[in-house]
C-alpha positions in Angstrom: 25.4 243.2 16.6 28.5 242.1 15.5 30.4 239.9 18.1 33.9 240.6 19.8 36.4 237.3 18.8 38.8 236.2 21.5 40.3 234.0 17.8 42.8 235.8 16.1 43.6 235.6 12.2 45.5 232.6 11.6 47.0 231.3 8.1 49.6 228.4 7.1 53.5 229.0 8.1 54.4 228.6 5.2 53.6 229.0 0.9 51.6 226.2 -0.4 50.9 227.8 -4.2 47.7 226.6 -5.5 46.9 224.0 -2.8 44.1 225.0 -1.0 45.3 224.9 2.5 43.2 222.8 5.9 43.1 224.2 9.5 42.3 221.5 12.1 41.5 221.9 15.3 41.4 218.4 17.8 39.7 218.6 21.6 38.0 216.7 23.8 34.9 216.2 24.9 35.5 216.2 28.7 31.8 216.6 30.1 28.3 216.5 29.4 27.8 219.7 26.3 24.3 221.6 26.6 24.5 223.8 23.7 27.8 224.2 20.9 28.3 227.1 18.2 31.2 227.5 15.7 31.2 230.9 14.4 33.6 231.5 11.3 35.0 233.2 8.4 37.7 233.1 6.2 39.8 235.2 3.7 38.7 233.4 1.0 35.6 230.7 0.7 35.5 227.9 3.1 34.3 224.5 4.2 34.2 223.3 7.2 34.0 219.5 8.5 33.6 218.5 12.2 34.2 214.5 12.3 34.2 214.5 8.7 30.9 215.5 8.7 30.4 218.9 6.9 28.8 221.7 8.9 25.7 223.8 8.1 24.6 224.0 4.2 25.8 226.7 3.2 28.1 227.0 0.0 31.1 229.4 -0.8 30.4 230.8 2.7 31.5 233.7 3.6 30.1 235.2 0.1 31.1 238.2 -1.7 31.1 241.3 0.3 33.4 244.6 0.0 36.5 242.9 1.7 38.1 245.6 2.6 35.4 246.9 4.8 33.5 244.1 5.3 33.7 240.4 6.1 30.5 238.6 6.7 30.7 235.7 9.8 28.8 232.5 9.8 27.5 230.8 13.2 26.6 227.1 13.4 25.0 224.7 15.8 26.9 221.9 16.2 26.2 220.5 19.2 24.2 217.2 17.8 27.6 216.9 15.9 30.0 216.5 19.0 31.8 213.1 19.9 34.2 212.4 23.2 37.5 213.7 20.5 36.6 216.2 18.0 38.4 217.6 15.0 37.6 220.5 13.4 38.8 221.4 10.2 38.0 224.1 7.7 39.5 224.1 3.8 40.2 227.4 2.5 40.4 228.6 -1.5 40.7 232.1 -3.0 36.9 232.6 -3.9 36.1 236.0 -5.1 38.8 237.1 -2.0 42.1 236.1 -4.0 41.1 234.8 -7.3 42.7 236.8 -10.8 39.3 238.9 -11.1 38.7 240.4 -13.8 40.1 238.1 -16.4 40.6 240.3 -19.2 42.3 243.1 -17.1 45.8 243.4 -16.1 46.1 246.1 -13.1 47.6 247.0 -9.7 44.5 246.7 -7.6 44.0 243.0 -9.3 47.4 242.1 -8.3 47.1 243.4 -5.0 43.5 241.5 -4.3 45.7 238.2 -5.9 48.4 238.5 -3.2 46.3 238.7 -0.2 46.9 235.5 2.3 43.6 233.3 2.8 43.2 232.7 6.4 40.5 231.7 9.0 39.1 233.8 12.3 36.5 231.6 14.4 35.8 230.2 18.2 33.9 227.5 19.2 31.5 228.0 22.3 30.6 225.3 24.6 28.0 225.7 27.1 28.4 222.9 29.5 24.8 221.1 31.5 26.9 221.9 34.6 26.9 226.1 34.2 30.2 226.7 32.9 31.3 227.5 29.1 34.6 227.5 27.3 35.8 229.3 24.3 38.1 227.6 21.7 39.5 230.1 19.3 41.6 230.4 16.4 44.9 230.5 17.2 48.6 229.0 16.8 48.0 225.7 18.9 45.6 225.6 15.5 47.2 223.1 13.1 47.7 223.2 9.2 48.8 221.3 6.0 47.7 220.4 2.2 44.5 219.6 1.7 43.1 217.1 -1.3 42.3 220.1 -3.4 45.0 221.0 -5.0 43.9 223.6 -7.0 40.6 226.0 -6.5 39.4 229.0 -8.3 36.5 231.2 -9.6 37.6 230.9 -13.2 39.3 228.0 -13.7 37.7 225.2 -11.6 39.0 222.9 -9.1 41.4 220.0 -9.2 40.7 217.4 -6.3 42.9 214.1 -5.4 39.7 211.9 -3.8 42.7 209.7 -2.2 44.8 212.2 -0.8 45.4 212.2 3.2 47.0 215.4 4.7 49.9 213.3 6.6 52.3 217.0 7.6 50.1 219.1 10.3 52.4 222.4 11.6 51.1 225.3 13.4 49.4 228.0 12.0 50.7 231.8 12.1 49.3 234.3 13.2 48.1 237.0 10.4 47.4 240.2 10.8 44.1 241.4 9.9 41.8 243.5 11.1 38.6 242.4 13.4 36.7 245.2 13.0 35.7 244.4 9.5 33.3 241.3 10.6 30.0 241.5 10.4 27.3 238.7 10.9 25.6 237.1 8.1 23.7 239.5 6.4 22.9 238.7 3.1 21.0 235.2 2.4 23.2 232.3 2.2 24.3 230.6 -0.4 23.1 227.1 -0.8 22.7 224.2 -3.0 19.2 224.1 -4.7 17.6 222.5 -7.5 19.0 218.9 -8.4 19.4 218.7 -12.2 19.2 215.0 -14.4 21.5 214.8 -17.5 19.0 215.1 -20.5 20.6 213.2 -22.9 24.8 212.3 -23.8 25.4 213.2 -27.1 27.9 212.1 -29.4 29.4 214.9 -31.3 30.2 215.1 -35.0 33.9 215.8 -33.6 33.7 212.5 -31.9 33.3 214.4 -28.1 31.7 212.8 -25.5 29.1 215.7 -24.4 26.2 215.8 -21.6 23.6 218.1 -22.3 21.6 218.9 -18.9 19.1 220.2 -21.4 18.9 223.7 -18.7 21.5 226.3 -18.4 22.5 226.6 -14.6 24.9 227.9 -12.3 26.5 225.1 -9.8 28.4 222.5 -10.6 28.1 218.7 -11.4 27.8 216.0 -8.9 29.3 212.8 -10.1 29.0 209.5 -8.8 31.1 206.2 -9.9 33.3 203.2 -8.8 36.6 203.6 -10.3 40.2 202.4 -8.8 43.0 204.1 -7.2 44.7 207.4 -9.7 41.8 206.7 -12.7 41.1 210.7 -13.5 38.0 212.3 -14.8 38.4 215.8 -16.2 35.1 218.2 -17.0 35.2 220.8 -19.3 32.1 223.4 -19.2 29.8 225.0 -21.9 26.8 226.8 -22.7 25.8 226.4 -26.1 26.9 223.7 -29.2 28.2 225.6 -32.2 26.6 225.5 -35.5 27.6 221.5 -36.1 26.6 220.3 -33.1 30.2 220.5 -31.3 30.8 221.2 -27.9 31.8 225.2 -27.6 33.2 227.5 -24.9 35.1 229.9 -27.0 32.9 232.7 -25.2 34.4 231.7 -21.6 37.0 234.0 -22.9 40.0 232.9 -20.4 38.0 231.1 -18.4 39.1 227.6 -18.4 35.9 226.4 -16.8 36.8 222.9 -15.7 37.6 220.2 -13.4 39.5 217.1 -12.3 39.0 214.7 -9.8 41.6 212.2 -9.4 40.0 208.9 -8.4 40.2 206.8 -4.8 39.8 203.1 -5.1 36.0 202.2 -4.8 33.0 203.9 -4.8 32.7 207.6 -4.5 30.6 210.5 -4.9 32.1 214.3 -5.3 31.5 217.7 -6.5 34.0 220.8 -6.5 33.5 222.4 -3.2 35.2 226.0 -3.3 34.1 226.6 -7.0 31.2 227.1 -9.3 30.7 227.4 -13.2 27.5 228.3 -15.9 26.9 225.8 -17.8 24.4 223.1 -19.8 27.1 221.2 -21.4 29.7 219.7 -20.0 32.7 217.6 -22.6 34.1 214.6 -21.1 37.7 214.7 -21.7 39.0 212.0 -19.1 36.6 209.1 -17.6 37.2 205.8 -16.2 34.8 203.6 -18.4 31.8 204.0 -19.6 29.9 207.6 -19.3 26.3 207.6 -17.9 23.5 209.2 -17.5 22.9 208.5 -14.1 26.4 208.9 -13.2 26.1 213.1 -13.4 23.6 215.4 -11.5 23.7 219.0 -12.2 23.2 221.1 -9.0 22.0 224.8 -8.9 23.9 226.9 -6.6 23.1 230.7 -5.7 21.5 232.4 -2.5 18.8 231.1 -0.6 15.8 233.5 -2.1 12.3 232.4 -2.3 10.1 232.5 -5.6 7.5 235.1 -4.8 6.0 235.9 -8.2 4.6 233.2 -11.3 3.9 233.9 -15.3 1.9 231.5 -17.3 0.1 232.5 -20.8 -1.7 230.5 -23.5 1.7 230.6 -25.5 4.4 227.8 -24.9 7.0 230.0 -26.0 6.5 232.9 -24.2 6.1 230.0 -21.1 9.7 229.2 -21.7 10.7 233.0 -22.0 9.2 233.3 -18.5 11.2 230.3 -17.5 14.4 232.1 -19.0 13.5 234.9 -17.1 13.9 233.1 -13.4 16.6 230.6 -14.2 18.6 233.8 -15.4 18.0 235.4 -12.1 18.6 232.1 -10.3 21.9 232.0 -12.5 23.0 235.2 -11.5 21.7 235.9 -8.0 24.8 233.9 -6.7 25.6 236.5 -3.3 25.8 239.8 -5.4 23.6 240.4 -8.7 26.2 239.6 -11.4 26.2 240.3 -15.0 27.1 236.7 -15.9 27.9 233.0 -14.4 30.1 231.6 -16.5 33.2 233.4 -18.3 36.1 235.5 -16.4 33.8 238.2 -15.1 30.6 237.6 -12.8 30.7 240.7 -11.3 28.2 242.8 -9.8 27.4 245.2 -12.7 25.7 248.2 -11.3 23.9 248.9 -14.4 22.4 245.5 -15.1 21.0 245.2 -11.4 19.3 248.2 -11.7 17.3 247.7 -15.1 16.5 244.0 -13.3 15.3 245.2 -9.8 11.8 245.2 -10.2 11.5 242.6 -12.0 13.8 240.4 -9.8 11.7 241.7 -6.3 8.5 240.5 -8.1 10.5 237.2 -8.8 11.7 236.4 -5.5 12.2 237.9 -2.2 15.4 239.2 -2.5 15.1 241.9 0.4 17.8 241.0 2.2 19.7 239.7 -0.6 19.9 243.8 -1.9 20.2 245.1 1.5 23.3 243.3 1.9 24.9 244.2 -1.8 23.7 247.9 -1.4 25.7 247.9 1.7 28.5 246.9 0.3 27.7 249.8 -3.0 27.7 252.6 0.1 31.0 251.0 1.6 32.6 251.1 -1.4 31.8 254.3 -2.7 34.7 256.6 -3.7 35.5 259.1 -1.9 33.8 262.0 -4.4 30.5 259.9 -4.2 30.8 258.4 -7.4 30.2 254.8 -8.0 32.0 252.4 -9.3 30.6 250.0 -12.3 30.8 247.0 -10.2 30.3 246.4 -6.5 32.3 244.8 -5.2 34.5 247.5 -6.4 37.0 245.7 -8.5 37.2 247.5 -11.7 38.6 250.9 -9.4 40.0 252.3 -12.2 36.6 251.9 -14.5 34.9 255.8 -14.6 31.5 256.3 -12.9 28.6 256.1 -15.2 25.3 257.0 -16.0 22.4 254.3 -15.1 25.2 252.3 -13.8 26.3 254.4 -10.4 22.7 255.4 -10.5 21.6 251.6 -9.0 22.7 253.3 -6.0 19.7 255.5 -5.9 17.2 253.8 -8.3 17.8 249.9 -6.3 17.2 251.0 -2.6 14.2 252.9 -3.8 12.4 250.2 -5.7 13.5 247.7 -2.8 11.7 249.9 -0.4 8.4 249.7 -2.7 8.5 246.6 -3.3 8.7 245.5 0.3 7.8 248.5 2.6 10.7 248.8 4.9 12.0 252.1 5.4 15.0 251.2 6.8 16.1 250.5 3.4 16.1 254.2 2.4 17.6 254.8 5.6 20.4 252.9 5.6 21.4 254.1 2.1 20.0 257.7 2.0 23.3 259.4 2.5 24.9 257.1 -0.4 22.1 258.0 -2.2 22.7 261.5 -1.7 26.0 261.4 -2.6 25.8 259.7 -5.9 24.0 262.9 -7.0 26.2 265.7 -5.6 28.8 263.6 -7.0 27.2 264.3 -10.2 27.0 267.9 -9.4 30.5 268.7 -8.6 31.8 266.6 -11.8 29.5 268.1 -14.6 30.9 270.4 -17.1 27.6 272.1 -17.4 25.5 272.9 -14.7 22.3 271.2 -14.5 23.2 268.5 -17.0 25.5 266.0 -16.8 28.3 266.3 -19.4 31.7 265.3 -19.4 33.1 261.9 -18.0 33.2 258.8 -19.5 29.7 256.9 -19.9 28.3 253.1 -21.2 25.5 254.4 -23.2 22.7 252.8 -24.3 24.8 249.9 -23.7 24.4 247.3 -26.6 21.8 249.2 -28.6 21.1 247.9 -31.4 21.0 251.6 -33.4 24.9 251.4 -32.4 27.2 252.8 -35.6 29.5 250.4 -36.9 32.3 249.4 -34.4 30.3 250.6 -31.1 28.8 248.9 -28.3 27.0 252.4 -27.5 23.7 253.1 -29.4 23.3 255.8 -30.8 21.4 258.1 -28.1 23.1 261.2 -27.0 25.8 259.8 -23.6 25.0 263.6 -22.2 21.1 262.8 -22.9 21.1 259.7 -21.4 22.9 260.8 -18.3 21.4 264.4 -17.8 17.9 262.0 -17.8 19.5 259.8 -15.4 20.4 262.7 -13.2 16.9 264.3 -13.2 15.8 260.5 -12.3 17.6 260.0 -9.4 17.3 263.5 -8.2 13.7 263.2 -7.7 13.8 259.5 -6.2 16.2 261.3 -4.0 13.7 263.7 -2.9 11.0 261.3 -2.6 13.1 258.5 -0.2 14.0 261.9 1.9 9.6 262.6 2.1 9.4 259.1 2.8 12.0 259.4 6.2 10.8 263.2 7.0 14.0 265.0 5.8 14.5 268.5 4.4 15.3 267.9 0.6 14.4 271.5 -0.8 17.7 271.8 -1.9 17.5 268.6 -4.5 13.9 270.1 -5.0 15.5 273.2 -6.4 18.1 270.8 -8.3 15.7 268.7 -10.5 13.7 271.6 -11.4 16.8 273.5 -12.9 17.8 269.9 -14.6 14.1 269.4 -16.2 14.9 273.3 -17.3 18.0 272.6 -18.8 16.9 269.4 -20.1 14.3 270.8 -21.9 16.3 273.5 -23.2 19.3 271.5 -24.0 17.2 268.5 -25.4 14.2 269.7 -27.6 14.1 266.7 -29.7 14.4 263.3 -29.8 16.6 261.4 -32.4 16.4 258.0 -30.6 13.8 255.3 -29.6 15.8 255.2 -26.3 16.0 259.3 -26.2 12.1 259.1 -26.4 11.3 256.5 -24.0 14.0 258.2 -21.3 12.3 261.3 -21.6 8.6 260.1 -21.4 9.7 257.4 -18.2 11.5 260.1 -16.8 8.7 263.0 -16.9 11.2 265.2 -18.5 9.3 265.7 -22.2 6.8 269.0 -22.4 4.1 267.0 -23.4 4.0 262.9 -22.7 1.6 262.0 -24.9 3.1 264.0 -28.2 6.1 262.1 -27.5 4.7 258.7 -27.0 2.6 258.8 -30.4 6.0 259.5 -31.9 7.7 257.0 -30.5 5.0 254.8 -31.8 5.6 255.9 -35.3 9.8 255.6 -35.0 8.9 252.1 -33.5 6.5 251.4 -36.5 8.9 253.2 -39.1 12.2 250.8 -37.6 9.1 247.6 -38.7 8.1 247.0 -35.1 11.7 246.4 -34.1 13.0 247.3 -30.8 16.7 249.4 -31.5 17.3 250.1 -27.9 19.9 248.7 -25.3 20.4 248.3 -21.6 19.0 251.6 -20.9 15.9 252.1 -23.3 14.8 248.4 -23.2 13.4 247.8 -19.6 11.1 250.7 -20.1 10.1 250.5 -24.0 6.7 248.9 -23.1 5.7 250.4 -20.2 5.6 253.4 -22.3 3.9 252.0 -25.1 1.2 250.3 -22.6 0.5 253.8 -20.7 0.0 255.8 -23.5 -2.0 254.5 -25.2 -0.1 252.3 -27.4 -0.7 248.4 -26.0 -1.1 247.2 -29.5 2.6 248.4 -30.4 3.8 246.9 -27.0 2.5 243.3 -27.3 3.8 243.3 -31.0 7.4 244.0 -29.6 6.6 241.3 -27.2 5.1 238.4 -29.4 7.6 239.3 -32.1 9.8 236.0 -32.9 12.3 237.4 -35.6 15.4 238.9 -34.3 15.6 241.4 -32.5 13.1 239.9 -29.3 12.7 238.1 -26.4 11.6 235.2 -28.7 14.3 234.7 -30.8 16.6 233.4 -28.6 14.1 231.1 -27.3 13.4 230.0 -30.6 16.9 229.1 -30.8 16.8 227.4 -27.8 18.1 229.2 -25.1 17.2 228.5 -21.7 18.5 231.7 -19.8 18.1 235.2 -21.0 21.3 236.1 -23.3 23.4 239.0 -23.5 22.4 239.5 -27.2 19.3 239.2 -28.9 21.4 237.9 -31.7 23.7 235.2 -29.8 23.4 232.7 -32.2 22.7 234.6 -35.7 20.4 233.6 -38.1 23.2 231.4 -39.9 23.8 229.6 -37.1 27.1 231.4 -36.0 28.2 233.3 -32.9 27.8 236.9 -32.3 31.3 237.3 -30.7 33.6 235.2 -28.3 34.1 238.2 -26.8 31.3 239.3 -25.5 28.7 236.4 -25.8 27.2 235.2 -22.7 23.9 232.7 -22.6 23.0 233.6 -19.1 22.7 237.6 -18.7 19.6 238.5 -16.8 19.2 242.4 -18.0 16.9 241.6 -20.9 14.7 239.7 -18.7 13.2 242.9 -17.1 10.2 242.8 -19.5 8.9 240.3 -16.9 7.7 243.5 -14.9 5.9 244.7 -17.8 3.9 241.2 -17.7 3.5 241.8 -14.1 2.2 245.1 -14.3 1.0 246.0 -17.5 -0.2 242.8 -19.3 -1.6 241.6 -16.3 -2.1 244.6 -14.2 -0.9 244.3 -10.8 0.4 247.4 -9.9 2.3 248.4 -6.7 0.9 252.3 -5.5 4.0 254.6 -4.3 1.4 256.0 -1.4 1.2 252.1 -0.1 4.7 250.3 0.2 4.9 247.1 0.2 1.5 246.3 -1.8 -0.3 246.9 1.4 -3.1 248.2 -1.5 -2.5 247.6 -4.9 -4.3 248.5 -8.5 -5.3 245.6 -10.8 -5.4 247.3 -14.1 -5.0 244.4 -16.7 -4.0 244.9 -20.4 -4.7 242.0 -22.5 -4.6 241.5 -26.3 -6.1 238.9 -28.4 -3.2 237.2 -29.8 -3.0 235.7 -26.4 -5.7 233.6 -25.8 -5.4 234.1 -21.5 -2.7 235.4 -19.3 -1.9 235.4 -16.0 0.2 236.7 -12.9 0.9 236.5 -9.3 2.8 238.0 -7.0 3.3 236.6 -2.7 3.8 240.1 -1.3 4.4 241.1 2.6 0.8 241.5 2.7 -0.5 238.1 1.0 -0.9 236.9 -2.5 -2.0 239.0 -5.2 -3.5 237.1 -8.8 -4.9 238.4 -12.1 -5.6 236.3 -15.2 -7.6 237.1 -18.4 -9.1 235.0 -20.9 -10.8 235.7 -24.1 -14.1 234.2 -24.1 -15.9 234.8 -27.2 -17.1 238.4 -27.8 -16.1 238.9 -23.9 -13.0 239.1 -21.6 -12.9 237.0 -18.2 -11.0 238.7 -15.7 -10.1 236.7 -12.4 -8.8 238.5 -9.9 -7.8 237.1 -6.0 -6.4 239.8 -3.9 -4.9 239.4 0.1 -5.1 243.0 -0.1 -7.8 246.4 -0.8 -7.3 246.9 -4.2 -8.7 249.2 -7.1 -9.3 247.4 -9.8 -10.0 249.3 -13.7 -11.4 247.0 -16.1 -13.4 248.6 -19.2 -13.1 252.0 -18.3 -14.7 251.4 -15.2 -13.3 251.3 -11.3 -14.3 249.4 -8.7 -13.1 249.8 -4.7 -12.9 246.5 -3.7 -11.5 244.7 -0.1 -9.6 241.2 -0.2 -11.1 238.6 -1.5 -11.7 236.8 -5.0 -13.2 238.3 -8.1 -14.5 237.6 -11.5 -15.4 240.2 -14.0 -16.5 240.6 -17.5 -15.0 243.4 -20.4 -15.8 243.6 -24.0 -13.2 243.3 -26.7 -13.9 246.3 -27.9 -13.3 248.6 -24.5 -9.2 247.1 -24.1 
C-alpha cells in the first residue's frame, strides 16, 4: 500500500552542472521520541546522513525501476539515531535516472531522460512517548547547496573533494512531479556484500602501477590512507590485462570507468557513494606515496539475494566455471538483470534474462528481485504489446524481438515454478497476454511470425562473415518462440482458472504452420528450438540428428544466445548424455572451459574473448562479466545431477531425482534450498558401481538404473552399475 506524502518534490533553486547537489534539513528534538521513520526517494540515487551518520545500508537506493511510472520509496528507522538538534541531509546524483544511457547512442528519448532535474520527496514521522506525532516533510523551508562530490555518474565514475564543506545553504524549490508514481520498496535492496583483498600489485611491462583483485566484481574500491590536505588519488578500472601484461579497458567502449578523490589532511577512509564499476583491475594513475596492498578493498555491490543453490564436481576447473557462474550473476543482479557491469550499457536485456532465469532461481532467491523488474517489463510495455529489448525501456526506438520480448512470458512462468506463487502469473498474465497478440497483429503471415526486425541466434557462432546473427532462419527462430510462449500462455491461464481456448486454437495452427513452413532443419540451433519447443514431428528423429550435426561440427557447439541454454538438455533427454558432457568437459574453444582456462573469473560475452593468440575479440563488443552463457548451470542442476522441478508441484513441493553421470567425472554434486527445504544429489564412481546420495526435504521420485522408487523426505544412498547410465 503505497503511502499518501504530505512532502512535496523539492530540487535546488538554482543549476549546479555536475555537482551532485545536498538537501538538509535541521530540527529539534523538543521532547521525549518513542518511535522515528524517514521515508524517501529521489530522482536520481541518494544518500542520506542524519548527524553525519549514514542511514540504513542500502546502496544506490531508490534502484532502477520504469521512472516514468514508477518510483520505488525507502522507509528507515531512525529513531536510535536522534540527538536534542538534528540535521538531515540527503546527496543526490543522476544514477540510472539522469545519466547519458546508452553510451553508444545518440537520441531524443536519451536527451530527454539527461535533462530531467534530480530531486527529493520524503517526511520524517515522530511518534512522541506522550501520544502525539509530527510530520516533517519535504518542502522549501528544506535547505540546499554543493556537496563534496563534485561529479557522479553510471559511466564515468565519481570525483569527490574529502575536504570540502558545503558553506552556501538556500532554499530548495519546489518541482513538480508527480506523487502518484511512488511505490514502496519492492524489489530487494541493494547492498554492499562481499569484502574483496587486493591479490597482488603488479608492475606492468608499461611501467603502470596495477592492483589485481585476482576476482572480477561489481562495486567499487574502498581505499584507506593518511595523506595531507589537496594530495589526489585517481582510479582507473579494468577487466582483463592485454596480451603483455598491460592494464586494458579498451572494451569499456566510452566508459571512462574511474575515480578521484581529492585528499583531506589526515587519515581517511572513502569509497564512491552514488557510483559503481566492473572490474578486477584497477591502474593507479595518481597516489600520494607509496601503493599498498592493504590500502585497497574491493567491495561487491548488487541486490540483497540469498544463495539458494551449490555445484561442486571432482574437476577444479569446472569448480571455477561454477564459481563463474554466480559471481556473473552476483555481477549483474545489480537491481534489474543487466547484460553487463562494466562498459556504457548495463541494461536490462530482455533476452539475456530469459535464457538465465532458471538457472539464476536455482542460484539464489531472486523472487522478489523478478517480481519487481517484471513489473516494471508490464509498465513499460508499448502500447501494441510489444516489448522493448531492455526494461527499463531505454532503447524505445530498438524493434521488439523474438526471445528477447518473450522474457515477458517465458520469466514470470519459470519464477512461478521455481517458487510456487501464483500471484506471479497473476500479476503479469495480461502482459503476458499481450506480448502474444502483439505478435499476432504484427505478423506478415498468419501463424508464424515473419516480418520485423529480430536479434537471432544472437552471437552464434555459425554466423557468415560480418554478422552477429547465426545462421538459423530469424522467421524460424521467432515462429518457435511464438509457439513457445503461446503455450506457457495457456498453461499460466490453467494454472489461475482462466478461459484460454482461444490461444489453444492459436498454438495449434502455429505448430501447423510450423511444421508446414519448417520441414527441415539446417541449424544446430533450428534443431534444438524445434525439439525444446515440441514443435518437430518426431523428437527423437530430430535429436539423433542433431547428435550427428553436433558430431559432424567435431563436438563443437555453433549456437548463440538462443540455441545454447537448451543444447544439452536436449542431448541429455534423448538419449544423447555422452554427446552433452563432451560439449561440457570440452576445453578448446568454443566452451565453457576455455575462458576459464584463460582465466576468467565471470562468464564472458564470447567464448573467444581472449583468442588463442592472446588478442581481443573486439573492443566493441567484449565484456568479461556477461551472465547468459552461464545458463548451462541448470543443465548441472537438472540433468547431471538430477534434481528436477515437476510442473504439477510448484515450488519443488515434490521433486524427481533423476541423476545423469559420466565417468570422466569422477563424482558430482548439487543442491538446491527450495520453499519447501533443501534438496541434494551427488554421484560417485566407485569401482564397477555408482554411489548415489540423495537428501530430500521433500517426497520425491527418484530413477536411478532404469528403476523408480516413491520415496518421502529423508536421506538416501543407492547403488547403479556403469553399465545401466
Amino acid at each position: 500500500m503505497s503511502m499518501d506524502f504530505q512532502g512535496k518534490w523539492i530540487r535546488t533553486s538554482a543549476k549546479t552542472g555536475d555537482v551532485c547537489p545536498v538537501f538538509r534539513k535541521v530540527w529539534k528534538k523538543e521532547k521525549e521520541v518513542k518511535k522515528a521513520v524517514l521515508y524517501l526517494t529521489a530522482l536520481g540515487v541518494y544518500e542520506a546522513e542524519l548527524n553525519g551518520e549514514r542511514i540504513g545500508s542500502d546502496v544506490l537506493a531508490p534502484g532502477w525501476t520504469a521512472y516514468d511510472k514508477r518510483l520505488q520509496y525507502q522507509e528507515y528507522d531512525i529513531t536510535s539515531m536522534l540527538a536534542e538538534e538534528n540535521a538531515l541531509t540527503v546527496t543526490v546524483g543522476k544514477g540510472w535516472f539522469s545519466s547519458p544511457m546508452p553510451g553508444w547512442l545518440e537520441s531524443e528519448d536519451k536527451a530527454r531522460r539527461a535533462a530531467r532535474p534530480r530531486g527529493i520527496i520524503g517526511e520524517v514521522h515522530i511518534s512522541y512517548a506522550d501520544g502525539t506525532e509530527e510530520i516533517i516533510p519535504t518542502d522549501e523551508t528544506w535547505m540546499w547547496g554543493e556537496s563534496r562530490i563534485r561529479f557522479s555518474e553510471i559511466y564515468d565514475g565519481e570525483i569527490c573533494d574529502g575536504g570540502s564543506v558545503t558553506e552556501k545553504w538556500e532554499n530548495a524549490a519546489v518541482l513538480d512531479w508527480p506523487k502518484d508514481i511512488l511505490i514502496p520498496q519492492e524489489g530487494e535492496p541493494i547492498r554492499e556484500q562481499e569484502r574483496i583483498a587486493v591479490k597482488e600489485i603488479l608492475r606492468t611491462p608499461a611501467g603502470e602501477t596495477v592492483i589485481d583483485f585476482g576476482q572480477e566484481i561489481t562495486g567499487y574500491v574502498e581505499i584507506t590512507l593518511e595523506a595531507q590536505a589537496g594530495d589526489t588519488v585517481r582510479v582507473l578500472h579494468g577487466e582483463v590485462l592485454d596480451d603483455k601484461g598491460n592494464f586494458y579497458r579498451d572494451n569499456y567502449r566510452s566508459a571512462k570507468a574511474e575515480f578521484t578523490y581529492i585528499c583531506r589532511d589526515g587519515a581517511q577512509t572513502w569509497h564512491p557513494a552514488l557510483t559503481f564499476f566492473g572490474f578486477r583491475y584497477l591502474k593507479i594513475e595518481e597516489f600520494p606515496g607509496e601503493v599498498k596492498p592493504e590500502q585497497f578493498t574491493g567491495i561487491a555491490v548488487y541486490s540483497d539475494i540469498r544463495r539458494t543453490g551449490h555445484m561442486r564436481c571432482s574437476d577444479p576447473e569446472i569448480n571455477q566455471l561454477f564459481s563463474n557462474i554466480f559471481w556473473g550473476q552476483r555481477g549483474n543482479f545489480l537491481d534489474v538483470p543487466t547484460d553487463c557491469p562494466q562498459r556504457d550499457e548495463r541494461l536490462g536485456w530482455t533476452g539475456d534474462a530469459q535464457v538465465f532465469v532458471k538457472a539464476a532461481s536455482y542460484n539464489f532467491d531472486v523472487e522478489r528481485f523478478f517480481r519487481k523488474w517484471l513489473h516494471d517489463v508490464a509498465a513499460d510495455q508499448r502500447e501494441d504489446g510489444s516489448i522493448g529489448q531492455v526494461i527499463p525501456d531505454y532503447l524505445p526506438e530498438g524493434a521488439p524481438s523474438a526471445a528477447w520480448g518473450d522474457a515477458s512470458v517465458i520469466c514470470p512462468w519459470q519464477i512461478y515454478l521455481t517458487y510456487g506463487e501464483k500471484e506471479v502469473l497473476r500479476e503479469q498474465f495480461d502482459s503476458m497476454r499481450k506480448w502474444i497478440d502483439s505478435i499476432t497483429a504484427a505478423t506478415t503471415t498468419e501463424y508464424l511470425w515473419t516480418g520485423g526486425e529480430h536479434f537471432g541466434d544472437w552471437l552464434g557462432l555459425d554466423a557468415p562473415q560480418g554478422s552477429y546473427k547465426g545462421s538459423s532462419r530469424e522467421d524460424f527462430i521467432a515462429t518457435a518462440f511464438y509457439a513457445y510462449s503461446t503455450e506457457l500462455v495457456i498453461k499460466a491461464g490453467n494454472v489461475l482458472g482462466g478461459d484460454v481456448s482461444a490461444y489453444e486454437e492459436l498454438r495449434e495452427n502455429i505448430v501447423a504452420a510450423f511444421r508446414k513452413t519448417f520441414p527441415e532443419y539446417q541449424t544446430q540451433t533450428e534443431y534444438i528450438l524445434a525439439i525444446h519447443f515440441g514443435l518437430a514431428e518426431d523428437l527423437q528423429a530430430a535429436a539423433d540428428a542433431l547428435a550427428a550435426m553436433i558430431a559432424a561440427d567435431g563436438y563443437q557447439i555453433r549456437t548463440g544466445f538462443v540455441g545454447t541454454p537448451y543444447i544439452l538438455h536436449v542431448l541429455s533427454e534423448y538419449g544423447h548424455n555422452d554427446i552433452a558432457y563432451t560439449l561440457f568437459l570440452r576445453r578448446e574453444y568454443p566452451s565453457w572451459l576455455y575462458p576459464v582456462k584463460k582465466g576468467a573469473t565471470t562468464i564472458w560475452e564470447h567464448w573467444d574473448g581472449i583468442m588463442e593468440n592472446g588478442a581481443f575479440w573486439d573492443p566493441f563488443m567484449n565484456s568479461f562479466n556477461h551472465y547468459a552463457y552461464g545458463s548451462v548451470a541448470d543443465w548441472v542442476y537438472e540433468k547431471a545431477a538430477g534434481i528436477r522441478l515437476l510442473e504439477e508441484a510448484p515450488g519443488f513441493e515434490k521433486v524427481e531425482i533423476r541423476p545423469m553421470p559420466d565417468q570422466r567425472l569422477e563424482w558430482l554434486e548439487a543442491s538446491i534450498d527450495t520453499r519447501h527445504g533443501k534438496v541434494s544429489s551427488r554421484w560417485t564412481y566407485a569401482g564397477e558401481k555408482i554411489r548415489y546420495e540423495i537428501e530430500t526435504a521433500v517426497p520425491a521420485v527418484i530413477r536411478i538404473g532404469g528403476q523408480t522408487r516413491e520415496v518421502q523426505p529423508g536421506s538416501y544412498v543407492l547403488w547403479g552399475e556403469c553399465d545401466n547410465v
